[in-house]
Backbone of each chain as ProteinMPNN parsed JSONL, in Angstrom:
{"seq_chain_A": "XXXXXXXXXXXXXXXXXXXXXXXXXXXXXXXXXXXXXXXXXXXXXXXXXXXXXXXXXXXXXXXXXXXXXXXXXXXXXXXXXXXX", "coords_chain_A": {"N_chain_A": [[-11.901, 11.568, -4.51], [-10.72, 8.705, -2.724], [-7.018, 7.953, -2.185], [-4.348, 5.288, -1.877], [-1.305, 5.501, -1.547], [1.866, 3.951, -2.248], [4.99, 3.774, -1.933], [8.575, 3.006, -2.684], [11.104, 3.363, -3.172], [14.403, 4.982, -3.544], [16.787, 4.718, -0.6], [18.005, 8.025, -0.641], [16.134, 9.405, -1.579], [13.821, 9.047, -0.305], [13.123, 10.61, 2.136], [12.671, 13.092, 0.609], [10.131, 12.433, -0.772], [8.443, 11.44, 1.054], [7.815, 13.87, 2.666], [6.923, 15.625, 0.502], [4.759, 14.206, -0.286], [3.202, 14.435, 1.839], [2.345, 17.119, 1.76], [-0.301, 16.717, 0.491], [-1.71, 13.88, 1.42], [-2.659, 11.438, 4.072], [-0.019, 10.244, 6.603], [0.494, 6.788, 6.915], [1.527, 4.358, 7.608], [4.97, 3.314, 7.203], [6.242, 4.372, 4.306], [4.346, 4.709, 2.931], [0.87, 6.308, 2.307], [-2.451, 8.225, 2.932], [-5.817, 9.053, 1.501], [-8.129, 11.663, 1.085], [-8.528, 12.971, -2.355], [-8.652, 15.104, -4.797], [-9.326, 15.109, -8.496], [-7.881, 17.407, -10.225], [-5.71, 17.579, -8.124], [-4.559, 14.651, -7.548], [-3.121, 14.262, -10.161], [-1.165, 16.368, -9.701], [-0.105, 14.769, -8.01], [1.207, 12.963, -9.32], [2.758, 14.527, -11.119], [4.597, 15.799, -9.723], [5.57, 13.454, -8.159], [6.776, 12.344, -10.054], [8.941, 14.125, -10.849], [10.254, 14.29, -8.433], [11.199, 11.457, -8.34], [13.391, 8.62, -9.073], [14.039, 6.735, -12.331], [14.323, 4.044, -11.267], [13.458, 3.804, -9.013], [10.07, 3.213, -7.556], [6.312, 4.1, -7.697], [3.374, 3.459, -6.627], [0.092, 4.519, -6.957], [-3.013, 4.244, -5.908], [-5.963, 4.32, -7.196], [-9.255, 4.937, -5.58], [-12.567, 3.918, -6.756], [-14.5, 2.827, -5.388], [-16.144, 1.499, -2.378], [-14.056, 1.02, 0.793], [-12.413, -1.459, 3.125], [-10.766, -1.58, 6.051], [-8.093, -3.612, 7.387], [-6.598, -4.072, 10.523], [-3.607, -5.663, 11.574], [-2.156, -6.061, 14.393], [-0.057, -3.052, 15.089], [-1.26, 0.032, 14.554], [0.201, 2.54, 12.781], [-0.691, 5.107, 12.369], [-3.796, 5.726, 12.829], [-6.932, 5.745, 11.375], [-10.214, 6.682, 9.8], [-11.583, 3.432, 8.922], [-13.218, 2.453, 7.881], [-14.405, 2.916, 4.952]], "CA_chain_A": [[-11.666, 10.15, -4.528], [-10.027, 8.227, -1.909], [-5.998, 7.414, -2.845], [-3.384, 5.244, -1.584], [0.378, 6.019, -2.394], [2.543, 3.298, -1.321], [6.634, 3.714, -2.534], [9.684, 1.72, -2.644], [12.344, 4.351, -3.184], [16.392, 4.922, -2.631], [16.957, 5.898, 0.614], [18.574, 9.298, -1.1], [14.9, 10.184, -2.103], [12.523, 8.87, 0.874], [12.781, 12.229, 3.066], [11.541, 14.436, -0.117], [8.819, 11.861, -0.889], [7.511, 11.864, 2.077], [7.598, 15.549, 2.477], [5.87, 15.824, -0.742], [3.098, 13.141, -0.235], [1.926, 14.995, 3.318], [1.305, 17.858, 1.491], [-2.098, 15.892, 0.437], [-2.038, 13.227, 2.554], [-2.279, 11.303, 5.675], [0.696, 9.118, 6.6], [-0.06, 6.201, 7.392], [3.067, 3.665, 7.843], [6.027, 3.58, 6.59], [6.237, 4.331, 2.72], [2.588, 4.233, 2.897], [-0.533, 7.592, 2.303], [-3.862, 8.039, 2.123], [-6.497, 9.93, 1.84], [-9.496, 11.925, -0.259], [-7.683, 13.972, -2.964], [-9.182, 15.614, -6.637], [-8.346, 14.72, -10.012], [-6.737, 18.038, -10.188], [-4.665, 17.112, -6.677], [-3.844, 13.494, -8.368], [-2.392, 15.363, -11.198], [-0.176, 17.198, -9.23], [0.853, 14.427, -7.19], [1.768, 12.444, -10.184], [4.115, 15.443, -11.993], [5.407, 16.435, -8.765], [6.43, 12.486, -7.959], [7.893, 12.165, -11.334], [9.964, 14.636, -11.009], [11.339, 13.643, -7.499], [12.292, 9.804, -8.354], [14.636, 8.273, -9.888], [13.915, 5.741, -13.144], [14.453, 2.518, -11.014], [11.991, 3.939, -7.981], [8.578, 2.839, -7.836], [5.422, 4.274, -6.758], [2.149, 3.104, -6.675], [-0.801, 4.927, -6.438], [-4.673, 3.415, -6.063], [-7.299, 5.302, -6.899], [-10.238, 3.515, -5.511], [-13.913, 4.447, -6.751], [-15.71, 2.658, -4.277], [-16.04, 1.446, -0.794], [-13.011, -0.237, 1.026], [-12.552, -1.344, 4.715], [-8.953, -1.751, 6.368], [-8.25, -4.692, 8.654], [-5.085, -3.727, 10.714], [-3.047, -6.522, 12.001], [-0.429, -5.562, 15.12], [0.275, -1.576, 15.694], [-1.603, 0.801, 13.332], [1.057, 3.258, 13.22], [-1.852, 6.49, 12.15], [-5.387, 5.37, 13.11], [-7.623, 6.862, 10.019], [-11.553, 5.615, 10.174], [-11.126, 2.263, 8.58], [-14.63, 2.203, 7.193], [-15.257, 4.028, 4.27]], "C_chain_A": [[-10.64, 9.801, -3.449], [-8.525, 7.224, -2.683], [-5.309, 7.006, -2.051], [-2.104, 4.649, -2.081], [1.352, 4.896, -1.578], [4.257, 3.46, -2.501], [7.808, 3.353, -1.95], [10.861, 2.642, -3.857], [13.749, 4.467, -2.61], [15.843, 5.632, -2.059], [17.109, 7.13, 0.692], [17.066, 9.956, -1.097], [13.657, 9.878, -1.167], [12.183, 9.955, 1.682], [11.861, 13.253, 1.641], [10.47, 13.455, -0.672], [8.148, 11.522, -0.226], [6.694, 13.088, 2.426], [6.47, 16.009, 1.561], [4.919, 15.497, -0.592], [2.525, 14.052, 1.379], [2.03, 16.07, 3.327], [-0.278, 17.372, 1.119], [-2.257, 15.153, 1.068], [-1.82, 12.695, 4.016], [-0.781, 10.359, 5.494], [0.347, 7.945, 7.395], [0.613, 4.907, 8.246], [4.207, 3.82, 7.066], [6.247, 3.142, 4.86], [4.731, 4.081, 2.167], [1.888, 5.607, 3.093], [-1.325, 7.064, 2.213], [-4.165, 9.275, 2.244], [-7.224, 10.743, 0.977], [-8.375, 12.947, -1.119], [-8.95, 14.098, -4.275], [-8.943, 15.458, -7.618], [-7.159, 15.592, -9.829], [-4.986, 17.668, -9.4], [-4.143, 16.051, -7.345], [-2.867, 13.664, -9.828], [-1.133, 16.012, -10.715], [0.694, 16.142, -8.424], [1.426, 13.435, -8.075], [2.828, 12.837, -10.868], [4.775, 15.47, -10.722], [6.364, 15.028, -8.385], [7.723, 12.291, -8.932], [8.749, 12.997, -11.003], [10.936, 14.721, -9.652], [11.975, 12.637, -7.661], [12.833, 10.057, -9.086], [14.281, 7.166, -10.864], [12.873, 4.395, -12.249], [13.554, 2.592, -9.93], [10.656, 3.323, -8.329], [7.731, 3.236, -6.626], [4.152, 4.007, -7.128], [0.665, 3.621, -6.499], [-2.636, 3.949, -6.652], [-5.431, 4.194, -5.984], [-8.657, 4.28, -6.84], [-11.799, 4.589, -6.195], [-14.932, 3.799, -5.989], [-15.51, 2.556, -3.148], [-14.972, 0.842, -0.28], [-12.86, -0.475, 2.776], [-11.151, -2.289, 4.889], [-8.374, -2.863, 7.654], [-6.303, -4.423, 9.119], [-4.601, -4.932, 11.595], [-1.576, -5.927, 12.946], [-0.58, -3.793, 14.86], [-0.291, -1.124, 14.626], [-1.302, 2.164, 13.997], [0.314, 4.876, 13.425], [-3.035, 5.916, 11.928], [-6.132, 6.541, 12.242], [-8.81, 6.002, 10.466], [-11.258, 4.73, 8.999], [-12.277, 1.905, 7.734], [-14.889, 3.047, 6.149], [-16.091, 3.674, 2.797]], "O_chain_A": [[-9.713, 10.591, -3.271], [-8.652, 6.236, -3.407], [-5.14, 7.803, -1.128], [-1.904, 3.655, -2.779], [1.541, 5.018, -0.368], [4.313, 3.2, -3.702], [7.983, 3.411, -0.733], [11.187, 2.426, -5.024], [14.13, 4.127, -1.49], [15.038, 6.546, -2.238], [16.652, 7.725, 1.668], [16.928, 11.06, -0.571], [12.59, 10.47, -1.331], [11.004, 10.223, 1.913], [10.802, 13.875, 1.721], [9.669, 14.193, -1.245], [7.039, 11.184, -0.64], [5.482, 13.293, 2.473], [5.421, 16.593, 1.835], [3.972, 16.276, -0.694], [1.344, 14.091, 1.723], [1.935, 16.627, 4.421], [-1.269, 17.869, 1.654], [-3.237, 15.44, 1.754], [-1.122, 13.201, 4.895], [-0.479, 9.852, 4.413], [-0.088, 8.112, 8.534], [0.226, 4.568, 9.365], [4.177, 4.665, 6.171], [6.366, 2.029, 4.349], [4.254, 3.426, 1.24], [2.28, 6.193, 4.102], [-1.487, 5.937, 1.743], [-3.553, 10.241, 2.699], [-6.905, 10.504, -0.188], [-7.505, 13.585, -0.526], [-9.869, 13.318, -4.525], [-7.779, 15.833, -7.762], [-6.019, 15.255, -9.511], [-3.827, 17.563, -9.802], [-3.084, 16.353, -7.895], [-1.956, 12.919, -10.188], [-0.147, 16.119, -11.444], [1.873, 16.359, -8.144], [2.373, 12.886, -7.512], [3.72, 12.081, -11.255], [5.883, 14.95, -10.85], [7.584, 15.151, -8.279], [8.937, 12.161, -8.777], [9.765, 12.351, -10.749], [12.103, 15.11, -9.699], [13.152, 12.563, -7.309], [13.002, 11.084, -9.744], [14.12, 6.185, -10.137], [11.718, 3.977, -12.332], [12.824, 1.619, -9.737], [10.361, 3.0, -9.48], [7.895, 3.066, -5.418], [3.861, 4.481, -8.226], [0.016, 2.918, -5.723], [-3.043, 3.202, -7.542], [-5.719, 4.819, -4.964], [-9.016, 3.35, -7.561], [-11.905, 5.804, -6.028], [-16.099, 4.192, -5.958], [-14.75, 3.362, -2.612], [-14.727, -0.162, -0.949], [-13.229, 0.402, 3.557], [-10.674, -3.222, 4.243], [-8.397, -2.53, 8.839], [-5.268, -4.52, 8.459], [-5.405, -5.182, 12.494], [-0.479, -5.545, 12.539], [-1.609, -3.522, 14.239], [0.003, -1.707, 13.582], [-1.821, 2.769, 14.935], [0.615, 5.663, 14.323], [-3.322, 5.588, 10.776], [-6.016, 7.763, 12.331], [-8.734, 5.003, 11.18], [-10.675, 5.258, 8.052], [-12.162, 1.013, 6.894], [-15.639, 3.992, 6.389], [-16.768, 4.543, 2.247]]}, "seq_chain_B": "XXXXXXXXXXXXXXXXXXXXXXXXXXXXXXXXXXXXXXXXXXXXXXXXXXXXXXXXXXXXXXXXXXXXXXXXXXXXXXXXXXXX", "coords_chain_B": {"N_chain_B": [[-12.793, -10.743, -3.624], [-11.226, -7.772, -4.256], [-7.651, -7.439, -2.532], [-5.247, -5.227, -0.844], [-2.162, -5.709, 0.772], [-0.123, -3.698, 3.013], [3.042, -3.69, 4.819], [4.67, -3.047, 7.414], [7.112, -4.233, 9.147], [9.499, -5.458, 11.347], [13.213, -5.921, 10.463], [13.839, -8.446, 11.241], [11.562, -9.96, 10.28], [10.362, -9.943, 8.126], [11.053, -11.529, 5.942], [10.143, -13.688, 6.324], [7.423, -12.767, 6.631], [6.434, -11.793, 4.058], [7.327, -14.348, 2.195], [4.909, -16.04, 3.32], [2.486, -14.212, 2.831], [3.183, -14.202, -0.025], [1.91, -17.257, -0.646], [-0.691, -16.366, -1.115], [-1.187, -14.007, -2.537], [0.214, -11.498, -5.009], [3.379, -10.18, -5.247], [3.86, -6.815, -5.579], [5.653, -4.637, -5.02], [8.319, -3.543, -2.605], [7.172, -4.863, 0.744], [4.724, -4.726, -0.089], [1.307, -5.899, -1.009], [-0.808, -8.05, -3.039], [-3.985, -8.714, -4.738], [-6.636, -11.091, -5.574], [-8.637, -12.314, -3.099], [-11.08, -14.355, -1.422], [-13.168, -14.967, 1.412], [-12.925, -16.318, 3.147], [-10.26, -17.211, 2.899], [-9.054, -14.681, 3.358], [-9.759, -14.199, 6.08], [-7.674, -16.337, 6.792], [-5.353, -15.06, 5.888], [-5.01, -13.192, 7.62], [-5.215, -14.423, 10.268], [-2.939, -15.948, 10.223], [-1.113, -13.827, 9.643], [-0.743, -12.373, 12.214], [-0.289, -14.629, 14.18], [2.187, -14.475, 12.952], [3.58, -11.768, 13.41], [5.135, -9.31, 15.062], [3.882, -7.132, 18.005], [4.435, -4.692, 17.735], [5.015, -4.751, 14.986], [3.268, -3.327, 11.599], [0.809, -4.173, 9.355], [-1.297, -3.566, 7.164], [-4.402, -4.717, 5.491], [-6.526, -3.504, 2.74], [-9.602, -4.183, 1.984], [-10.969, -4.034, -1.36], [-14.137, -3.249, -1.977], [-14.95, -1.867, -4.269], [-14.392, -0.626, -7.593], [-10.818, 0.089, -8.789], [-7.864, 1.706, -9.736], [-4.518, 2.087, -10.698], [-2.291, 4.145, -10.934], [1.039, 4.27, -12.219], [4.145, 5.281, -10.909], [7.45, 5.955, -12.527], [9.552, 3.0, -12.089], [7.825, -0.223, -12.556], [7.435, -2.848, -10.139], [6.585, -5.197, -10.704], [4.707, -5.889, -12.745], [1.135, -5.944, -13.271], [-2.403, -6.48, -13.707], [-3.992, -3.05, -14.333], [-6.24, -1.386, -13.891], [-9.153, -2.488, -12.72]], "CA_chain_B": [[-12.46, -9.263, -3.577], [-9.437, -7.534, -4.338], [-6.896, -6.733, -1.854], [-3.77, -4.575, -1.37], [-1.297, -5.702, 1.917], [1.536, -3.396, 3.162], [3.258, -4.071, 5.906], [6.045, -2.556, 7.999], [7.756, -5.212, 9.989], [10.957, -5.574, 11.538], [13.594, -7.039, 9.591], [14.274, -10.311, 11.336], [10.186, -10.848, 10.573], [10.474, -9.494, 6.899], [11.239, -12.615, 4.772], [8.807, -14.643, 6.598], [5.947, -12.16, 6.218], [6.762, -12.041, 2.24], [7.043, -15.895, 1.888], [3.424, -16.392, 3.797], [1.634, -13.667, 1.973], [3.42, -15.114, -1.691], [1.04, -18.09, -1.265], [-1.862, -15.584, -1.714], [-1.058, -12.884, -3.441], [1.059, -11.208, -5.73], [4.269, -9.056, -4.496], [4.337, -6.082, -6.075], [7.113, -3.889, -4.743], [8.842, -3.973, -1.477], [6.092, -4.541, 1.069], [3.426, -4.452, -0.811], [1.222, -7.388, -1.837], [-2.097, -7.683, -4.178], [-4.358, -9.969, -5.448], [-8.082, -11.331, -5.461], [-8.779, -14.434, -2.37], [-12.304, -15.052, -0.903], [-13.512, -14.315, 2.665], [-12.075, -17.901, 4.006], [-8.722, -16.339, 2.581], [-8.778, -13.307, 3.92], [-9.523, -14.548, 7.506], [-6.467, -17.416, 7.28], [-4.197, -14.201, 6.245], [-5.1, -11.884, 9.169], [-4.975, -15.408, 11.287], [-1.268, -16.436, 10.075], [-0.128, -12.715, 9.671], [-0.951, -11.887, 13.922], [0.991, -14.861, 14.642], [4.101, -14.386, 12.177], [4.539, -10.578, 13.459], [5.191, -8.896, 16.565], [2.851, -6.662, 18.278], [4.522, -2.923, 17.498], [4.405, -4.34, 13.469], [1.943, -3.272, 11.402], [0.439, -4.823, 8.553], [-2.979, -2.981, 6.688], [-5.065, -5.076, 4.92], [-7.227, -3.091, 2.373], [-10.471, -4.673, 1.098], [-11.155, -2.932, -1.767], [-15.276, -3.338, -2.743], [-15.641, -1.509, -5.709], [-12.83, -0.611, -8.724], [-9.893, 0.948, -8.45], [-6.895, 1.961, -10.839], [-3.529, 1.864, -10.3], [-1.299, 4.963, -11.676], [2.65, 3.656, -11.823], [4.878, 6.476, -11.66], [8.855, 5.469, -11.969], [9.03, 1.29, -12.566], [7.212, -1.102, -11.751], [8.362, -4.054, -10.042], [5.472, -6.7, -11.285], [3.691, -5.409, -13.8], [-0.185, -6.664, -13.021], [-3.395, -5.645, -14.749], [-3.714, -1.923, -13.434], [-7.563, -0.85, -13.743], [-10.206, -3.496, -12.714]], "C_chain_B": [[-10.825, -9.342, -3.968], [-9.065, -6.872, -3.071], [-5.546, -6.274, -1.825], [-3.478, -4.904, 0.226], [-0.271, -4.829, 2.33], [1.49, -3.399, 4.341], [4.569, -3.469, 5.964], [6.089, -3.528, 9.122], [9.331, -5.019, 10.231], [11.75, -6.565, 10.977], [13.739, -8.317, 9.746], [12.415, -10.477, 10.891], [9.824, -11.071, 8.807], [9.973, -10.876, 5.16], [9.892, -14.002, 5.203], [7.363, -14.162, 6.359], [5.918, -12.012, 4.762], [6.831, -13.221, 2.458], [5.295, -16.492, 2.098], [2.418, -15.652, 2.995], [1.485, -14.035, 0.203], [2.219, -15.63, -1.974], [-0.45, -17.603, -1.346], [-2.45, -14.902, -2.355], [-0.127, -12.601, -4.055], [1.901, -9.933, -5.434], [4.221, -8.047, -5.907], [5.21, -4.787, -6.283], [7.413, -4.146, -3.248], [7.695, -3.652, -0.151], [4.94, -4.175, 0.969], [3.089, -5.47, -1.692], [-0.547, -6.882, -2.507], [-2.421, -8.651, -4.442], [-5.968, -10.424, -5.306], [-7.791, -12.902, -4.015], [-10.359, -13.79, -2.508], [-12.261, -14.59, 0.995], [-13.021, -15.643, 3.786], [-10.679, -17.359, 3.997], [-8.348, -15.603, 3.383], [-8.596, -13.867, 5.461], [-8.191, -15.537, 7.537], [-5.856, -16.263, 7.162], [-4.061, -13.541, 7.529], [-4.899, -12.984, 10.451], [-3.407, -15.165, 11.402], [-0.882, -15.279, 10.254], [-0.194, -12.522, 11.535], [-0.156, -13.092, 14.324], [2.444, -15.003, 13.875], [4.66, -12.737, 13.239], [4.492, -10.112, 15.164], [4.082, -7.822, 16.753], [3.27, -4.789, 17.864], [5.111, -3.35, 15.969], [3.147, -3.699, 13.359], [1.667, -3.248, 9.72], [-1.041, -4.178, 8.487], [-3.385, -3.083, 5.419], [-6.343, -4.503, 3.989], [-7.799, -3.945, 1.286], [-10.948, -3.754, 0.353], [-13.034, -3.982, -2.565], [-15.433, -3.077, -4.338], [-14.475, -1.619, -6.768], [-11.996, 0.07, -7.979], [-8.763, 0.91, -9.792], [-6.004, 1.7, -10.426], [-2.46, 2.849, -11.364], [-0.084, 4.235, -11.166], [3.368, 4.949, -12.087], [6.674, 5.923, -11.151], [8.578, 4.219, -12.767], [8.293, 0.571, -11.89], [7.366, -2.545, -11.656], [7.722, -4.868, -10.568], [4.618, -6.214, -11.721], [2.065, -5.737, -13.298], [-1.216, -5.961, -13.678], [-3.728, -4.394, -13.986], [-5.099, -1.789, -13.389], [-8.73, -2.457, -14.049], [-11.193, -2.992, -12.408]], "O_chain_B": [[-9.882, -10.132, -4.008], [-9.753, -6.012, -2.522], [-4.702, -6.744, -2.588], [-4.318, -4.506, 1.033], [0.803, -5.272, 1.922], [0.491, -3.222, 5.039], [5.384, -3.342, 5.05], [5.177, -3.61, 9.944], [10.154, -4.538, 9.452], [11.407, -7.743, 10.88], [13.782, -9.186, 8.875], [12.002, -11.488, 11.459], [9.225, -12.027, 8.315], [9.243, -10.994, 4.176], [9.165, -14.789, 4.597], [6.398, -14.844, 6.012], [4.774, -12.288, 4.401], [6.026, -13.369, 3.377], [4.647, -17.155, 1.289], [1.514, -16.299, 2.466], [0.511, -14.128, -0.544], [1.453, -15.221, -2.846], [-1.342, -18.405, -1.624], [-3.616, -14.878, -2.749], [0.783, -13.408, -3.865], [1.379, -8.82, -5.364], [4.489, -8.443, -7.041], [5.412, -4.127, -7.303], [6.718, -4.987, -2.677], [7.324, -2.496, 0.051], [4.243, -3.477, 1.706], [3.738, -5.946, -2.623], [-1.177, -5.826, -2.44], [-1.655, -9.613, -4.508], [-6.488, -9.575, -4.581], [-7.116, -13.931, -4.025], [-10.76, -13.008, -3.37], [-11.357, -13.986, 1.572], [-12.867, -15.638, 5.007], [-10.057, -17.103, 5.029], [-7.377, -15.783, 4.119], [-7.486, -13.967, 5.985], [-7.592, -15.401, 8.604], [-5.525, -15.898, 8.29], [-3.082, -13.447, 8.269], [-4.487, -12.558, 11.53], [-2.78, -14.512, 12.236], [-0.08, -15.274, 11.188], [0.963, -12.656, 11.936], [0.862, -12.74, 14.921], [3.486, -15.543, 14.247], [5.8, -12.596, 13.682], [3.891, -10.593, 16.126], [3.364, -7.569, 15.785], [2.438, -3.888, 17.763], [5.752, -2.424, 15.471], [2.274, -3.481, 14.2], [2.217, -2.45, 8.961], [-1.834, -4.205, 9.428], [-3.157, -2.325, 4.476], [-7.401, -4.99, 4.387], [-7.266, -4.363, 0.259], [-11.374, -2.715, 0.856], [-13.071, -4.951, -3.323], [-15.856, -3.778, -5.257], [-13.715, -2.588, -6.786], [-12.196, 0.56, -6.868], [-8.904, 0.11, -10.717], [-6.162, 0.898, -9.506], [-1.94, 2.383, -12.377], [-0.02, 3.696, -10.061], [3.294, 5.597, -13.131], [7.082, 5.625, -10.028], [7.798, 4.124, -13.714], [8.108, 0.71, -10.681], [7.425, -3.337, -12.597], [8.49, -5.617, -11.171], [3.593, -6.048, -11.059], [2.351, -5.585, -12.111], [-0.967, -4.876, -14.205], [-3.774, -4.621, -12.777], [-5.355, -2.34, -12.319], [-8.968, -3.141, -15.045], [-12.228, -3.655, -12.334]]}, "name": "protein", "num_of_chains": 2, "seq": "XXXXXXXXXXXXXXXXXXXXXXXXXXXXXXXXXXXXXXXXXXXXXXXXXXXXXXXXXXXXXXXXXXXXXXXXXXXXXXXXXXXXXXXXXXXXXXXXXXXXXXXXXXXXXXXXXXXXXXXXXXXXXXXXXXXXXXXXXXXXXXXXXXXXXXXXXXXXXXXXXXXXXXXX"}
């Protein structure tokens, strides 16, 4: 399934949640992933987040099940195919 | 359709790109917006957003076709209905 992870994290914790998230995915802008992952994989990136933030953090993930297409406005910081 | 906005902008552009997107959608954490428009919609955002931001922002508009979920891990700043 195609996921994207967007988070709104203390500064203290943005370097290891980055780190973390591009073990599975792409980066894409800033505080922003994507990219195809597995239940299993979504699983892992759910315990593994939890246990980096902090309470008051927030992260978002989207798991999409169908088609979606990406309209980039101004600099697209990691060019991914946009069509899928 | 539903769509998800995030945007990395520079800060002087910040509060103006959040105020303009408001009247469409719904903020749901820092840089990151949501919400159902229409295909008239969609084109005025991607109009107004290209001239609010500068050219090395970048703002990525995902139309999402089919469902999608929405795991929260941490808080979440604006609650919204998670699986449509």
């Amino acid at each position: 399934m195609h996921v994207i992870v967007v988070y709104d994290v203390d500064k203290k914790r943005v370097v290891k949640v980055h780190d973390f998230l591009a073990r599975y995915l792409c980066w894409r802008q800033n505080s922003v992933f994507e990219g195809e992952i597995d239940y299993r994989q979504l699983e892992e990136v759910k315990k593994g987040l939890s246990k980096l933030i902090d309470s008051d953090d927030s992260v978002l993930i989207y798991e999409l099940s169908g088609k979606f297409k990406v309209h980039v406005i101004g600099h697209e910081r990691n060019p991914q195919e946009n069509i899928i």
